[in-house]
C-alpha positions, -999 to +999 in steps of 0.1 A: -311-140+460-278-155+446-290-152+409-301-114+416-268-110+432-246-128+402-268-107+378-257-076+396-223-083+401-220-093+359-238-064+348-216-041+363-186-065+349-197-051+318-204-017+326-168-009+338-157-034+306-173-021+273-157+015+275-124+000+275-131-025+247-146+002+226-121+029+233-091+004+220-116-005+190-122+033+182-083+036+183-074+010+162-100+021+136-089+059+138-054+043+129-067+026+105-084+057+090-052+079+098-025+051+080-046+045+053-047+088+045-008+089+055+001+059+032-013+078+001+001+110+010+034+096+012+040+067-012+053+081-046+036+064-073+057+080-099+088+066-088+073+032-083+055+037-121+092+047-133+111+015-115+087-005-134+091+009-164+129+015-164+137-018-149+108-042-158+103-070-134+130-060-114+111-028-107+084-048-095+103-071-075+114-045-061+082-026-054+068-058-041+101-070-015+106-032+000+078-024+027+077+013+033+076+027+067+059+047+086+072+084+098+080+081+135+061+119+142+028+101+136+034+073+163+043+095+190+024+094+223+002+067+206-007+035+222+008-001+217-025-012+206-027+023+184+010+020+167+001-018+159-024-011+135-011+020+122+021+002+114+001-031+097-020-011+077+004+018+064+030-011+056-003-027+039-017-001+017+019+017+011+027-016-004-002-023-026+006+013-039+037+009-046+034-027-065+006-017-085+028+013-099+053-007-104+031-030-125+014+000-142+053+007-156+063-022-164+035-031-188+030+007-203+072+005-205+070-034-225+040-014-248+060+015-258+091-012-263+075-033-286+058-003-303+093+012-309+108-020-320+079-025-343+082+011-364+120+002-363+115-032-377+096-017-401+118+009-414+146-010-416+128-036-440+113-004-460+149+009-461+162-029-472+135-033-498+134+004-513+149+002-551+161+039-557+194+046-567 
């Protein structure tokens, strides 16, 4: 009688439990889902690609040090649990965007340096060498 009773008394533990353990895992997942679309809407890759290539390692110091954040419009009425992981993963993927671009530029921008620097180097030894009068 006691087990039948303990049985009872923990199944419906977990009855009133699991909707409110999977209704804060849906939300932190749909944050997860709605951070991940906002962070690539919203991160400019081209001004990230330009840092790096304009300013070299800098840029990607830069891109790497600076965490973007979120717009406060998409956190309102949201839950602690809901703004905590929409926070951490925009921060996250923003981020990553932003130093990959930033890497992206600063290797295409040391390419097209040492490509320019090359044809120059190049002319000014044809010009040095030529023999015409």
């Amino acid at each position: 009688m006691v087990i039948k009773r303990a049985f009872v008394v923990l199944l419906v533990a977990m009855l009133l439990i699991t909707p409110v353990l999977v209704n804060a895992s849906d939300s932190a997942s749909s944050a997860i889902v709605a951070a991940d679309r906002d962070a690539r809407a919203n991160t400019s890759g081209g001004l990230w690609f330009a840092a790096g290539c304009l300013f070299g390692l800098l840029g990607v110091g830069a891109a790497y040090i600076m965490e973007p954040s979120p717009k406060a419009s998409s956190l309102l009425g949201k839950s602690p649990e809901y703004v905590a992981a929409y926070t951490e993963e925009y921060k996250s993927v923003g981020k990553s965007i932003q130093t990959k671009n930033a890497l992206t530029g600063c290797v295409v921008g040391a390419v097209v340096e040492a490509v320019v620097f090359t044809v120059y180097y190049f002319v000014i030894l044809a010009a040095a060498t030529s023999t015409t009068y």
